[in-house]
DOKE-477164 format. One record per residue: x, y, z of N, C-alpha, C in turn; residue in three letters. Coordinates in steps of 0.05 Angstrom, whole numbers, plus 32768, in hexadecimal, padded with zeros to 4 digits. Layout:
REM residues N
XYZXYZXYZALA ...
END
This chain:
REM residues 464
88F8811C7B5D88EB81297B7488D281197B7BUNK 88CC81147B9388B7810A7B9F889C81137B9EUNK 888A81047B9F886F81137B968856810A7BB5UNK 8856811A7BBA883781077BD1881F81097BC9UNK 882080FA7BBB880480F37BAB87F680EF7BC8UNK 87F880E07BD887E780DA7BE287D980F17BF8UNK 87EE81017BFB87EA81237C0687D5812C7C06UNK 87D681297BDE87C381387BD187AE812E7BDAUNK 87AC81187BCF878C810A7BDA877C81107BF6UNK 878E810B7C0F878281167C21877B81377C28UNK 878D81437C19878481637C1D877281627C11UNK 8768815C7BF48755815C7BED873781607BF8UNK 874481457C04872C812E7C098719813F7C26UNK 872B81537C2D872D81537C4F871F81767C4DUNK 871B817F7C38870D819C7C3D86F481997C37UNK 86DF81A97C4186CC81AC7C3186C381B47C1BUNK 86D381CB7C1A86CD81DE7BFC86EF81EB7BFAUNK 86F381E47BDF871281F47BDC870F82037BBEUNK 871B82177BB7871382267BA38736823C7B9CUNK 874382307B8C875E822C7B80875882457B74UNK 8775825D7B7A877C82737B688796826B7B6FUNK 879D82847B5887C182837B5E87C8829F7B6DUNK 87DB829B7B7C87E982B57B8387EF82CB7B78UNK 87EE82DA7B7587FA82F47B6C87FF83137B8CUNK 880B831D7B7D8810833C7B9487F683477B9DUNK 87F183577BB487DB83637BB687BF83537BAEUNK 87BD833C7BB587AA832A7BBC8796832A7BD0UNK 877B83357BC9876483347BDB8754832A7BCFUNK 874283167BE48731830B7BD7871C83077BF5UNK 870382FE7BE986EA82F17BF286ED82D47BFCUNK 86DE82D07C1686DB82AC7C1386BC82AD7C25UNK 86AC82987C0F8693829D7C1C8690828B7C38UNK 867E82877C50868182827C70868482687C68UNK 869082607C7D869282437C76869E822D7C6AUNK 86B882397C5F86BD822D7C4386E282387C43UNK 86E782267C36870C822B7C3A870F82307C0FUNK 872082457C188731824B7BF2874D824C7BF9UNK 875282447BDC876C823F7BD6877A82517BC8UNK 8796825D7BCB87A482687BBB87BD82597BB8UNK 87BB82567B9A87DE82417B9287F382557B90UNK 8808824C7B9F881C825D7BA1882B82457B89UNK 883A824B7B758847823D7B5C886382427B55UNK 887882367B5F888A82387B5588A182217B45UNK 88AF82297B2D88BF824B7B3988A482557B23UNK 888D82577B1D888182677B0E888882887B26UNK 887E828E7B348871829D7B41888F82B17B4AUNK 88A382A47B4788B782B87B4788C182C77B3AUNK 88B482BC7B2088B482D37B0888C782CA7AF5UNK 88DD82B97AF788F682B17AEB88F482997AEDUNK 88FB82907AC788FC82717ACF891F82657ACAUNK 892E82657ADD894582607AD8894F82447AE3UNK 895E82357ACA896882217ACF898082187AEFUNK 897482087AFC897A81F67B09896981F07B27UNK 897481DF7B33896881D77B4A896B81EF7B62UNK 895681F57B6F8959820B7B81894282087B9CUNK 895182107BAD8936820F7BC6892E822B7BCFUNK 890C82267BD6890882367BD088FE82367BEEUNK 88FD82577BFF88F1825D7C1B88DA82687C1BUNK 88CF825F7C2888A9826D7C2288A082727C43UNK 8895828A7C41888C82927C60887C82A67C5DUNK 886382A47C74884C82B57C6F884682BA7C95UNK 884382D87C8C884082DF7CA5882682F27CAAUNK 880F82FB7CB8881E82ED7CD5881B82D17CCFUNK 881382CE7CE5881282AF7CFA87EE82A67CE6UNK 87FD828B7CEA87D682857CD787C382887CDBUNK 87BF82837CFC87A2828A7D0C879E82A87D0AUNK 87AD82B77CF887A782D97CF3879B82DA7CD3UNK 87B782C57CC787AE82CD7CA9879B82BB7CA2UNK 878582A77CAF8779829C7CAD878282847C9CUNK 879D82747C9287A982617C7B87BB824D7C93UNK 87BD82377C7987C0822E7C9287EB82307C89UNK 87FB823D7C82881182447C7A8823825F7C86UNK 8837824D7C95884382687CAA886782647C9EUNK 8869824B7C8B888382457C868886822A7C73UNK 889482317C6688A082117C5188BA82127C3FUNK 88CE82007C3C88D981FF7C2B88DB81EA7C1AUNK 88DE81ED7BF788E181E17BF188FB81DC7BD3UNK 890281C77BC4891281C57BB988FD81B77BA0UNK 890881CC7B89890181C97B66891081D77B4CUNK 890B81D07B3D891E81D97B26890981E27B0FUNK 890F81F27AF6890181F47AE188EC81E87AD5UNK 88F781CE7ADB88E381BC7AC988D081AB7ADCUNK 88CC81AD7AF288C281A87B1088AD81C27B18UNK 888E81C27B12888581D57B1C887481CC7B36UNK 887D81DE7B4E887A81D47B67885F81DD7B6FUNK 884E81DB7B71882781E97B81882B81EA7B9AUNK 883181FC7BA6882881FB7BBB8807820B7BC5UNK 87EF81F97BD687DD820D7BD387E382137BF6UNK 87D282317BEF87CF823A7C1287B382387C13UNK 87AA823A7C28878982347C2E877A82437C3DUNK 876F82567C3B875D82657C55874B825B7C59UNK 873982557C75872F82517C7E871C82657C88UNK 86FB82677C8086E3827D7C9A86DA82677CA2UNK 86D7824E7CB086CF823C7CC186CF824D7CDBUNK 86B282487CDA86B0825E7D0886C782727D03UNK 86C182897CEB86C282A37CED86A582B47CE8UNK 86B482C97CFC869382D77CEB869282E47CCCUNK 867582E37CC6866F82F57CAD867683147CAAUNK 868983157C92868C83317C9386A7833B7C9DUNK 86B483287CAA86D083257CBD86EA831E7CA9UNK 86FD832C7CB1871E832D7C988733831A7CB0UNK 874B830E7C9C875583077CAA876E831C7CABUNK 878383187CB6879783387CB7879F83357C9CUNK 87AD834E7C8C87BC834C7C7587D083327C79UNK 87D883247C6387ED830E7C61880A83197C50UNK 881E830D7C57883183137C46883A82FF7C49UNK 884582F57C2C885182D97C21886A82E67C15UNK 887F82CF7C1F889E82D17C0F88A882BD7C09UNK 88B182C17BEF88C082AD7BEC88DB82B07BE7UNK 88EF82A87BEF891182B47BEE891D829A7BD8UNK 8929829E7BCD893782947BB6895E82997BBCUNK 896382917BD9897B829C7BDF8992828F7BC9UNK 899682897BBD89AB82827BB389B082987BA1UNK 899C82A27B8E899F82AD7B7B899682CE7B82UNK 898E82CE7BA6898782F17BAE897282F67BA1UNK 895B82E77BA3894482F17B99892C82F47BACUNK 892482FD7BB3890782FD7BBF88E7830A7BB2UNK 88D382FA7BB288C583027BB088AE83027BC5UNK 889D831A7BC8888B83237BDE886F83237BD0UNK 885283117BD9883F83127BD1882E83267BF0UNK 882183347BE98809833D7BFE87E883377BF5UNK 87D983337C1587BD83387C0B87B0832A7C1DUNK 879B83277C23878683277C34876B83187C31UNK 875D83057C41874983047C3A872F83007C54UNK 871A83087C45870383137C5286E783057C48UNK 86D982FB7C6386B882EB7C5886A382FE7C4EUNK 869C82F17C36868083047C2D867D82E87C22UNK 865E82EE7C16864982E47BFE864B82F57BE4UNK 865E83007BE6865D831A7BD0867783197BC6UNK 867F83007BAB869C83027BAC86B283107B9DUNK 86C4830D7B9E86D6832C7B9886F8831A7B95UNK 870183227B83872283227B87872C833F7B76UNK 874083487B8A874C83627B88876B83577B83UNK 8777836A7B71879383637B7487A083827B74UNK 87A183907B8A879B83A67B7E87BE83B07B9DUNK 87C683C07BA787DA83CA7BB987C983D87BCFUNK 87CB83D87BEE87BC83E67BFB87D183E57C15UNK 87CD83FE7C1E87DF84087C3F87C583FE7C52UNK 87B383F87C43879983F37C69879783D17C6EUNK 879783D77C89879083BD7C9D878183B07C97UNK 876F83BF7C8E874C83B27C88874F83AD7C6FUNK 8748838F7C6D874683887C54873483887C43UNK 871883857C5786FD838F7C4C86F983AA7C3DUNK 870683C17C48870683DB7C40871883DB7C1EUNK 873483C87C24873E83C47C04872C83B47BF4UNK 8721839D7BF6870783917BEB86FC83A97BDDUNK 86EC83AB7BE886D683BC7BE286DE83DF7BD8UNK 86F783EA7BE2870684067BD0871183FD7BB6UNK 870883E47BAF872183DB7B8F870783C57B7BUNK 870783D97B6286ED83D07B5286FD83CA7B3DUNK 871B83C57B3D872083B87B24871683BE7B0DUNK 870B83E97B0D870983F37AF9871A83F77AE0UNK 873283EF7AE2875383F07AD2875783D77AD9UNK 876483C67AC4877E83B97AD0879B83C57AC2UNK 87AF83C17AD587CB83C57ACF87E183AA7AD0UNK 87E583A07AB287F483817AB7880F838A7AAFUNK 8826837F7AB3883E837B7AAC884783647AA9UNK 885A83617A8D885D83487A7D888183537A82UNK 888D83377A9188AD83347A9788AD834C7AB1UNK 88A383407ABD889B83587AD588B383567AE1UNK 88C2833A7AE988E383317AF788F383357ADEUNK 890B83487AE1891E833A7AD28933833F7AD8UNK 894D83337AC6896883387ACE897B834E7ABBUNK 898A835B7ABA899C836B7AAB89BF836C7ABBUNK 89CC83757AA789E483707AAB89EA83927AAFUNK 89F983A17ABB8A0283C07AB98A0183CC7A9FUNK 89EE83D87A9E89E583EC7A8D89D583DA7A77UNK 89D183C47A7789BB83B57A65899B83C57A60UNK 899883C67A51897683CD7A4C896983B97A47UNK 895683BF7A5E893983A47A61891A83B67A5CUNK 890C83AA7A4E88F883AF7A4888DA83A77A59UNK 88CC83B77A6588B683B17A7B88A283BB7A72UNK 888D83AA7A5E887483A97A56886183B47A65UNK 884C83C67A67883983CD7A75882583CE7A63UNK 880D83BD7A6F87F983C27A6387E583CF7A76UNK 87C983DB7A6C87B583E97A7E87A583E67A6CUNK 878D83D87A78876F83CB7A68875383DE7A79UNK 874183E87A6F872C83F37A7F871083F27A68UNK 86FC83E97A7486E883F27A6086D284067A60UNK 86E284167A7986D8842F7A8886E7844D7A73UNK 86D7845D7A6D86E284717A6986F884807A75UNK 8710847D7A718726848B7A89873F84917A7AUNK 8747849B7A8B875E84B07A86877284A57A94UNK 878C84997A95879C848D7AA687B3849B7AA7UNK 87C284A47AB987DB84AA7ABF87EA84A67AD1UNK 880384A17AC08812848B7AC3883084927ACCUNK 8841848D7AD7885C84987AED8864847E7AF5UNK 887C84857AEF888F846B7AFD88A1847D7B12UNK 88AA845F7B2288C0846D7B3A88D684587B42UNK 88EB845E7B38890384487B36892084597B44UNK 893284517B4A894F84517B448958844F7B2DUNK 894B843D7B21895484337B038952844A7AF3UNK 896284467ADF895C845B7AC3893D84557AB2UNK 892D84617AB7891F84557AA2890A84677A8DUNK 890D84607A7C88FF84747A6988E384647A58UNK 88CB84757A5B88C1848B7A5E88BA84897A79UNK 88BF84A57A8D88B384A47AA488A284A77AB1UNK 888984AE7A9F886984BA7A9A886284B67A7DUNK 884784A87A7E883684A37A71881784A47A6DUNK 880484B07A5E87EA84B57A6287D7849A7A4FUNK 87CB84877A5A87B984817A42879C84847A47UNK 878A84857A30876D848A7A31876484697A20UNK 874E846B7A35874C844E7A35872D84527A2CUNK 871D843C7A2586FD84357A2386F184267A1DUNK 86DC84227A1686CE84037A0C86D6840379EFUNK 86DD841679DF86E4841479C0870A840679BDUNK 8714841279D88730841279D28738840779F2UNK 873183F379F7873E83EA7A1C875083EA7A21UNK 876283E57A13878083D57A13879583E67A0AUNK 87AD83F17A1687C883FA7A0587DF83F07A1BUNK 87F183F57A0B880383EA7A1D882184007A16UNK 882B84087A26884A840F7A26886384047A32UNK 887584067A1F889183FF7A2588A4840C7A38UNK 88A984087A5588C2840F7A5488DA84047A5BUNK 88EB841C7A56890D840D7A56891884147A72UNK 891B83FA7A75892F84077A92895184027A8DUNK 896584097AA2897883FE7AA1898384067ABAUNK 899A83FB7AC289AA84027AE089CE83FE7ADAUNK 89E384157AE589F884147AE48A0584007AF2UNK 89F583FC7B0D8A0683F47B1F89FB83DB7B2CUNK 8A0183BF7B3289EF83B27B3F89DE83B07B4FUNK 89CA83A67B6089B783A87B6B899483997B57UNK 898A83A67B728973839C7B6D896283B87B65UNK 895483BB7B4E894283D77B52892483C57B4FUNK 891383E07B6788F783DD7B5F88F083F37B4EUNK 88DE83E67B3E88D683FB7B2B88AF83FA7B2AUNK 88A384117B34889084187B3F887B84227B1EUNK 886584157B26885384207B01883D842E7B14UNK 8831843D7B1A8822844F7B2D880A845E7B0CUNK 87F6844F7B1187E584547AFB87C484617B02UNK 87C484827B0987A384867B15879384927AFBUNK 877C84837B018765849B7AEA876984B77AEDUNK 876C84C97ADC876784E37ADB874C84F17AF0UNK 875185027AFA873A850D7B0A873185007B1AUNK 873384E67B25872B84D17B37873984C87B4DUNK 873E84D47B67874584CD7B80874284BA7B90UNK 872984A97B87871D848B7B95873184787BA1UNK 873A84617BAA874B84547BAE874B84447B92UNK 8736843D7B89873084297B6E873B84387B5CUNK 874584527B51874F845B7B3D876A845B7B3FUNK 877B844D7B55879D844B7B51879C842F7B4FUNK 87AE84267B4387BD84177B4187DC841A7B45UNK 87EC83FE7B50880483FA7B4A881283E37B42UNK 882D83E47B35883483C67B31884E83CF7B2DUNK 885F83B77B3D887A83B87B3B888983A97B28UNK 889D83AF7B1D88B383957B1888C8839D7B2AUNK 88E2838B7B1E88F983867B27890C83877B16UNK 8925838E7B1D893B83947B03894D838D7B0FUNK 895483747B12896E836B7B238990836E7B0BUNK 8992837F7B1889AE83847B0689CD83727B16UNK 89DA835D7AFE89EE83507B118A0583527AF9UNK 8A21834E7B068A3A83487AED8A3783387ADCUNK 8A2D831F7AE58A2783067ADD8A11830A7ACBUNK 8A0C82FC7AAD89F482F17A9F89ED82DB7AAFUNK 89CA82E67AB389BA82CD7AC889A482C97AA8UNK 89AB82A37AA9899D82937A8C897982897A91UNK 896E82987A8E895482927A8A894182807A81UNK 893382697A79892982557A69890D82557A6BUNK 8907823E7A5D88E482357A5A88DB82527A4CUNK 88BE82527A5C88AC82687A52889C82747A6AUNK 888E82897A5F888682947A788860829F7A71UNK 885682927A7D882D82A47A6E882482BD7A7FUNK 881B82D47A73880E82E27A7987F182E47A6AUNK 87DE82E77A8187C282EE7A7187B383047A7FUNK 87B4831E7A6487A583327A67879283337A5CUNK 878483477A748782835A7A8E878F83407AA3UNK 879283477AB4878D832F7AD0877A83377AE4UNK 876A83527ADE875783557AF7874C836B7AE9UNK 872B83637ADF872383797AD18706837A7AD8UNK 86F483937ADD86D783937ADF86CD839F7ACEUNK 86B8839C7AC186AB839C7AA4868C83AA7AAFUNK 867E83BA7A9F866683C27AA9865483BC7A97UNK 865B83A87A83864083A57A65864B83887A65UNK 863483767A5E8643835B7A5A864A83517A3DUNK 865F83677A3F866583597A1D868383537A16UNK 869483507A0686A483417A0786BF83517A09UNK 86D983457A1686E8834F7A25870583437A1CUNK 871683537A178727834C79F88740833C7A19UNK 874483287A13876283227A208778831F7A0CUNK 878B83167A1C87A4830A7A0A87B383007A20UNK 87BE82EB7A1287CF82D97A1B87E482CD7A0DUNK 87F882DA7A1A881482E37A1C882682CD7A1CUNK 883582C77A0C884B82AC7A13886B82B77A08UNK 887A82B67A21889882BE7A1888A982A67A15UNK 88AE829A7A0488B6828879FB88DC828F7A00UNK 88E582887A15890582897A1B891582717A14UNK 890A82607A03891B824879F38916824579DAUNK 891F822F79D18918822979B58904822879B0UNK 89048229798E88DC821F798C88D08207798FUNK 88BA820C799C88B581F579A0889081F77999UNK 887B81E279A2886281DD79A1885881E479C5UNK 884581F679BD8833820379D6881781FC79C8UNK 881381E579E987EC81E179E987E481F879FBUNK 87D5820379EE87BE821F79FC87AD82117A0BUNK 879482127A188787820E7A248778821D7A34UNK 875D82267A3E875682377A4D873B822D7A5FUNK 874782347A7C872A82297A8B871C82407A95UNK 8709823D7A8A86F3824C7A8E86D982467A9EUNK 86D3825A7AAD86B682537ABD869A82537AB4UNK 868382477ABD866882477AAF866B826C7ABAUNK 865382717AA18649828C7AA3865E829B7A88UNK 866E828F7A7E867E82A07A6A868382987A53UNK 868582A17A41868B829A7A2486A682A47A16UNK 86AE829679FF86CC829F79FA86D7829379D9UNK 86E482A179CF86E7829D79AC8708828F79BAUNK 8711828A79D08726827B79D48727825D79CBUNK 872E825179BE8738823979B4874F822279B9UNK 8746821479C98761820279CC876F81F779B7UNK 878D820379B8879881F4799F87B681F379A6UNK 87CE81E6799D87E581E2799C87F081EB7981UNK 88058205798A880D821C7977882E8212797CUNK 883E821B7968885B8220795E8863823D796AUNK 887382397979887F82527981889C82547983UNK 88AB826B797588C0826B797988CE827D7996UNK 88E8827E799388EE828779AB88E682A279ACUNK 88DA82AE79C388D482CF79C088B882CB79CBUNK 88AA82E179BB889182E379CA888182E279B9UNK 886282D279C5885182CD79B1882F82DA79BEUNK 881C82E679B0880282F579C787F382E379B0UNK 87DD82DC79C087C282C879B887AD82E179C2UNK 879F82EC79B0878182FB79B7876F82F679B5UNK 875C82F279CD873682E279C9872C82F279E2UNK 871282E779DF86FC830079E686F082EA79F7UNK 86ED82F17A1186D482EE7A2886B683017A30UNK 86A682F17A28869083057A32867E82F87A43UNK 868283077A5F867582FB7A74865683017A6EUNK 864582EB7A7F862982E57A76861382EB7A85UNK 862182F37AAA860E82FE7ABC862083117AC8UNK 860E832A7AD38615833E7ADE861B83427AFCUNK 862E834A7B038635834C7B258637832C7B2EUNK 865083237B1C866183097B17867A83137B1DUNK 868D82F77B2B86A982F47B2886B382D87B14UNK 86BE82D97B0086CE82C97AF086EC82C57AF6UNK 86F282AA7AFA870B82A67AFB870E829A7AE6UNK 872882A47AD5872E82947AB18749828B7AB7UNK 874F82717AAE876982667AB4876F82647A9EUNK 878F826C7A8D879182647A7287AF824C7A79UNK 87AD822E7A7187C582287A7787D982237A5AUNK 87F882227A5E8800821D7A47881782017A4CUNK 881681F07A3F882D81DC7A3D883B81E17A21UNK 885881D97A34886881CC7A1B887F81B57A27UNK 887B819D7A13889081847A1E8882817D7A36UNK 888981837A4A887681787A6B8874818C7A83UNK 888181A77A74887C81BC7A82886681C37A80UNK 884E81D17A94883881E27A96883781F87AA7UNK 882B82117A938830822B7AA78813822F7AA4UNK 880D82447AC287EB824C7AB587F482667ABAUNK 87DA827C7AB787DE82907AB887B4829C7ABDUNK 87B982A87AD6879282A97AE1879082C57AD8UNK 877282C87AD3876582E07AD3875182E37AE4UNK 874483017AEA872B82F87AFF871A83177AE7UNK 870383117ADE86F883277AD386D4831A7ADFUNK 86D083377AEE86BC83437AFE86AA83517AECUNK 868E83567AF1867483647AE0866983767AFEUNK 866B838C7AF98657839F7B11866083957B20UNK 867F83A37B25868C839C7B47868083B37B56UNK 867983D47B49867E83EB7B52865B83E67B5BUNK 865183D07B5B862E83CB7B6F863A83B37B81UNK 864883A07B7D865A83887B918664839B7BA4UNK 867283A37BA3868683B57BB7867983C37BCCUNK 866583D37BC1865383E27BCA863C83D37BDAUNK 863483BC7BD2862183AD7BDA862B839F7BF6UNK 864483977BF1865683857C0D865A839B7C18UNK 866083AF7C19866F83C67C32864E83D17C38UNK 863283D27C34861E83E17C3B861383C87C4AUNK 861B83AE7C42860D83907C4A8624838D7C6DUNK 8641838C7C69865183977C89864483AA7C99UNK 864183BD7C8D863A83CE7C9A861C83DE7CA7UNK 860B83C57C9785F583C17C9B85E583E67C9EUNK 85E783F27C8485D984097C7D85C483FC7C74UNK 85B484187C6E859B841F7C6085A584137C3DUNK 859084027C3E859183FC7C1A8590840A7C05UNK 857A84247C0D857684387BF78593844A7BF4UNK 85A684427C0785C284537BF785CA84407BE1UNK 85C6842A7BE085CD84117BD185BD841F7BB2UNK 85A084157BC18592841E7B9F859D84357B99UNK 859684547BA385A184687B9D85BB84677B88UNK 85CF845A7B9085EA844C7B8485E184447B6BUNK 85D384297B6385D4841D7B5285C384327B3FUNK 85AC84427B4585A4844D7B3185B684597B23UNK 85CA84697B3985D684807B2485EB846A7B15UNK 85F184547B1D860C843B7B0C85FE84407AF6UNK 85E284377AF285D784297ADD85D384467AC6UNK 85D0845C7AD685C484717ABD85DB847C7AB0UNK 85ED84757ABB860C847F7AAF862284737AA1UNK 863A84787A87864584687A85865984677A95UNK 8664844D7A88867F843F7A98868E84587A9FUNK 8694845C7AB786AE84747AB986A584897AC8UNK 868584947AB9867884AD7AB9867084B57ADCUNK 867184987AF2866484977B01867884987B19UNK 8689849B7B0C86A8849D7B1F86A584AE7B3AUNK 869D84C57B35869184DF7B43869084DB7B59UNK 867684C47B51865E84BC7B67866A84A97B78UNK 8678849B7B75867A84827B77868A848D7B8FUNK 86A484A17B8C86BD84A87B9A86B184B67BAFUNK 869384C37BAF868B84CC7BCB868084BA7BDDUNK 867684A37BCA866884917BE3867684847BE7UNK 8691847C7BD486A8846F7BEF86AF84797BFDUNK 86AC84907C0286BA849E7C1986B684A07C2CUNK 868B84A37C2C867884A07C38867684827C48UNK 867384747C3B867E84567C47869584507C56UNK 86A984577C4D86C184557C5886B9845E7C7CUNK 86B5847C7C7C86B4848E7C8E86A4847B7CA9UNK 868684747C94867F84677CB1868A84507CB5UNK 8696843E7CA986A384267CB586BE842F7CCBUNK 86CA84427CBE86D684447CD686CE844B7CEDUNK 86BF84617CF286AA846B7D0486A284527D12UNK 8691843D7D03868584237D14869084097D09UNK 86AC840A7D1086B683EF7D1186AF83D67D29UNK 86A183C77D25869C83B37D3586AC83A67D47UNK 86B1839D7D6686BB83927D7086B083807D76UNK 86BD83677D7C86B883547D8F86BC834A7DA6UNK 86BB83457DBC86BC833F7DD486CE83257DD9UNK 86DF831D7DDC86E982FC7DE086DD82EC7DE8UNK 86DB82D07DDD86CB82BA7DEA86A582C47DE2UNK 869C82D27DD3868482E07DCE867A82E27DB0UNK 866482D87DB2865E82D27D88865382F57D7DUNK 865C82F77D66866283137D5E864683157D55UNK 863683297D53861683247D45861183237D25UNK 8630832A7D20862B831C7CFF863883047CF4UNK 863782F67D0B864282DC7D07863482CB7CF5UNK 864682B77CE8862F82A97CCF863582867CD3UNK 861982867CE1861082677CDE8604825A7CCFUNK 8603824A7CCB85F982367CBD85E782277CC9UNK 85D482137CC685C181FF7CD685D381F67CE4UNK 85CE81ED7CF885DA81D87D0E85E581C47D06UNK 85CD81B47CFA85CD81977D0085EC819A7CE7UNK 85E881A67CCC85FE81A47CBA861C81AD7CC0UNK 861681C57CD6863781CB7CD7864581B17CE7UNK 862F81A57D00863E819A7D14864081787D02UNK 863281727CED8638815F7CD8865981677CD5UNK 865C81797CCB8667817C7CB98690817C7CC0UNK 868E818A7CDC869C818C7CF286A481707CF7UNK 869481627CFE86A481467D0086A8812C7CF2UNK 86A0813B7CD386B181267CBD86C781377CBAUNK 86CE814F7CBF86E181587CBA870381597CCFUNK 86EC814D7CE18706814A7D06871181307CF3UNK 86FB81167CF4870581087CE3871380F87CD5UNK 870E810C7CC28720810A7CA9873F81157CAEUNK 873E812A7CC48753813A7CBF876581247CD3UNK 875981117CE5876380FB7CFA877380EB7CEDUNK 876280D97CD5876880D17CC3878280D57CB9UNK 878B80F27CA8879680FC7CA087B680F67CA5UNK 87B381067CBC87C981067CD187DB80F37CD6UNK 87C580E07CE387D580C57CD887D980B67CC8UNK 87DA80BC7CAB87DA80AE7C9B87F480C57C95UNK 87EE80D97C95881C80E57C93882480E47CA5UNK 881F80E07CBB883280D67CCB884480C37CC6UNK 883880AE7CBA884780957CB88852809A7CA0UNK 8848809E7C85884E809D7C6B886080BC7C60UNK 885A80CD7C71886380E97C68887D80ED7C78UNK 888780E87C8A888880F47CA288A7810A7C9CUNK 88A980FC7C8288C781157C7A88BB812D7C65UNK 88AC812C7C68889881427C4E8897815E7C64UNK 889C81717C5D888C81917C6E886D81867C6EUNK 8860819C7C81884E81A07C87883A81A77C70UNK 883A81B77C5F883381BB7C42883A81AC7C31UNK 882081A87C1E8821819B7C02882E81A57BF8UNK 883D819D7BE7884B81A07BC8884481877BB6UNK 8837819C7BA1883281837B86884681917B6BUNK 885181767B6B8866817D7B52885C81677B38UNK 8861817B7B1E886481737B028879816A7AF7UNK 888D81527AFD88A0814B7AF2889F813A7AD6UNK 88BF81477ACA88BE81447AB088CA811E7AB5UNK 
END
């Protein structure tokens, strides 16, 4: 397979600021004014299944880009197992205003040969105040899911895709991490058979972490969704549900699975004490045994008893446990853990947050340009209370917030600068603007000539 190195170099070369996550479902995030981020779409990581052979893959995001703010409306491409393909997408707030969302996004990717599809959603929105949510939401406004989702819980699932044969039993890991005092309950909603169909756990800073098993199975072919619907006890907020799907593709045929696959729990967690924050990282080892290098990238501001090292693993599953303790308060951390084996590499991202439930609150009073003392008001009662205890409070002034944003949602006029528009000095933006015409002149012509059978999108591949 072909590589455009030289692709790479000019995308690179040609943004100002780019800042790499990976995809996942229900994806909201922050991008501060000015400045383009990246999300790696990875496959076949990202389809959930790593199955032997060459396959093309259909990728499409809608709407239209000048909505979802990226620059990605369509691509296909062709890879196999041992071929991991990057594709990144890119948003852009260049001459948007501050405070402004772009529409919700939906990304697909179809896997027609084998009837698979998978659906990513999510949204993103300018602040100084940054935030990633991975959380499910029915509203337009992305700002409003931002800021309704404090990543008080997370809910991860390990073999979230899988396959079964008529009446096979498959097993769908759920974990739920919180370092909030809470009460979680828990309901599934399938076609599928699956047992247990409710579950309660109590979670806290002594005990964060449990996890339950369940069994699914299906008579008849098809595809089932199978729904994990997880809210705090007594808590109505938008921040106290969670959801997360799998898939249970039931066929006549045995479909053969390979390589390995990383999970690292929590994948989206907010912490209220800066002290240390138990993960694990997950390796399902679907071949022989072989040698796995660990590795973990980590950002300034955090500390970690993680260790890079190259472990023996046999086929099956193997969990690595170490402790993060973030170092400043009303922070976002992104933790990348990657794993090789032979010339394969998988990663697997986390995002763990300190005092989202004052972030959240701070960006929707900073839009909406209130009175500060509801702010302080807020933080006093955060601070005199524990983790959990403040839930109460919290669920009336989102409501209160909520209420008046809708009440005074801002319009703009066409052709007309919005008054919370965010500039920058002159002399630097209009610098800045035309190394970037440029470069991007540059660009163009340089795939034109050299590219000109490549899609429109990068793909960077790892061949063995």
């Amino acid at each position: 397979m072909k590589k455009p190195i030289l692709l790479s170099l000019i995308f690179l070369f040609s943004i100002q600021s780019v800042y790499a996550m990976q995809i996942t479902d229900n994806l909201y995030f922050t991008i501060e004014p000015n400045t383009i981020k990246c999300i790696d779409l990875i496959l076949p990581d990202h389809i959930g299944n790593i199955i032997p052979g060459v396959y093309d893959y259909y990728i499409t995001m809608t709407p239209l880009p000048e909505r979802t703010w990226s620059d990605l409306s369509e691509q296909t491409l062709t890879t196999d197992e041992n071929n991991t393909a990057i594709i990144p997408i890119c948003f852009s707030s260049f001459n948007k205003p501050y405070n402004n969302c772009s529409d919700p996004f939906t990304l697909t990717v179809n896997l027609y040969e084998l009837n698979i599809t998978r659906t990513f959603h999510g949204g993103v929105c300018i602040s100084d105040h940054p935030d990633v949510d991975t959380t499910n939401s029915d509203s337009n406004d992305n700002m409003e899911t931002i800021n309704d989702n404090a990543d008080i819980f997370d809910l991860s699932l390990t073999n979230q895709h899988q396959f079964a044969t008529p009446n096979e039993n498959k097993t769908f890991t759920l974990f739920a991490t919180s370092y909030a005092d809470t009460t979680l309950d828990i309901s599934v909603q399938t076609d599928a058979s699956i047992s247990p169909r409710n579950a309660q756990l109590t979670l806290n800073n002594e005990t964060p972490s449990k996890k339950v098993n369940f069994i699914a199975s299906a008579s008849e072919t098809g595809d089932y969704d199978i729904v994990f619907t997880a809210r705090i006890n007594g808590c109505n907020a938008n921040t106290c549900t969670k959801t997360k799907t799998a898939t249970l593709k039931v066929t006549d045929t045995e479909i053969e699975e390979t390589g390995f696959t990383v999970n690292l729990i929590p994948e989206n967690i907010n912490v209220k004490r800066l002290a240390a924050v138990e993960y694990k990282l997950i390796i399902n080892n679907k071949g022989e045994k072989a040698d796995f290098s660990l590795k973990l990238i980590k950002p300034s501001g955090i500390t970690t008893t993680f260790s890079d090292e190259i472990i023996e693993i046999d086929s099956g599953e193997e969990t690595i446990t170490f402790f993060v303790t973030p170092m400043t308060a009303s922070s976002l951390f992104e933790i990348e853990a990657q794993v090789k084996s032979g010339n394969t590499t998988r990663t697997a991202t986390s995002y763990l947050s300190t005092d989202e439930l004052l972030t959240d609150t701070e960006r929707d009073i900073d839009a909406l340009d209130e009175d500060s003392d509801i702010y302080e008001d807020w933080r006093n009662t955060y601070n005199s209370r524990d983790y959990g205890d403040e839930l109460d409070t919290y669920e009336s002034l989102r409501e209160r917030l909520n209420n008046e944003r809708n009440e005074d949602i801002p319009t703009t006029p066409p052709n007309n600068t919005p008054n919370n528009y965010y500039e920058p000095e002159t002399e630097q933006q209009d610098f800045t603007i035309y190394i970037i015409i440029a470069v991007v002149i540059v660009a163009v012509i340089v795939l034109a000539v050299a590219f000109n059978k490549f899609s429109k999108k990068e793909v960077r591949t790892e061949e063995l």
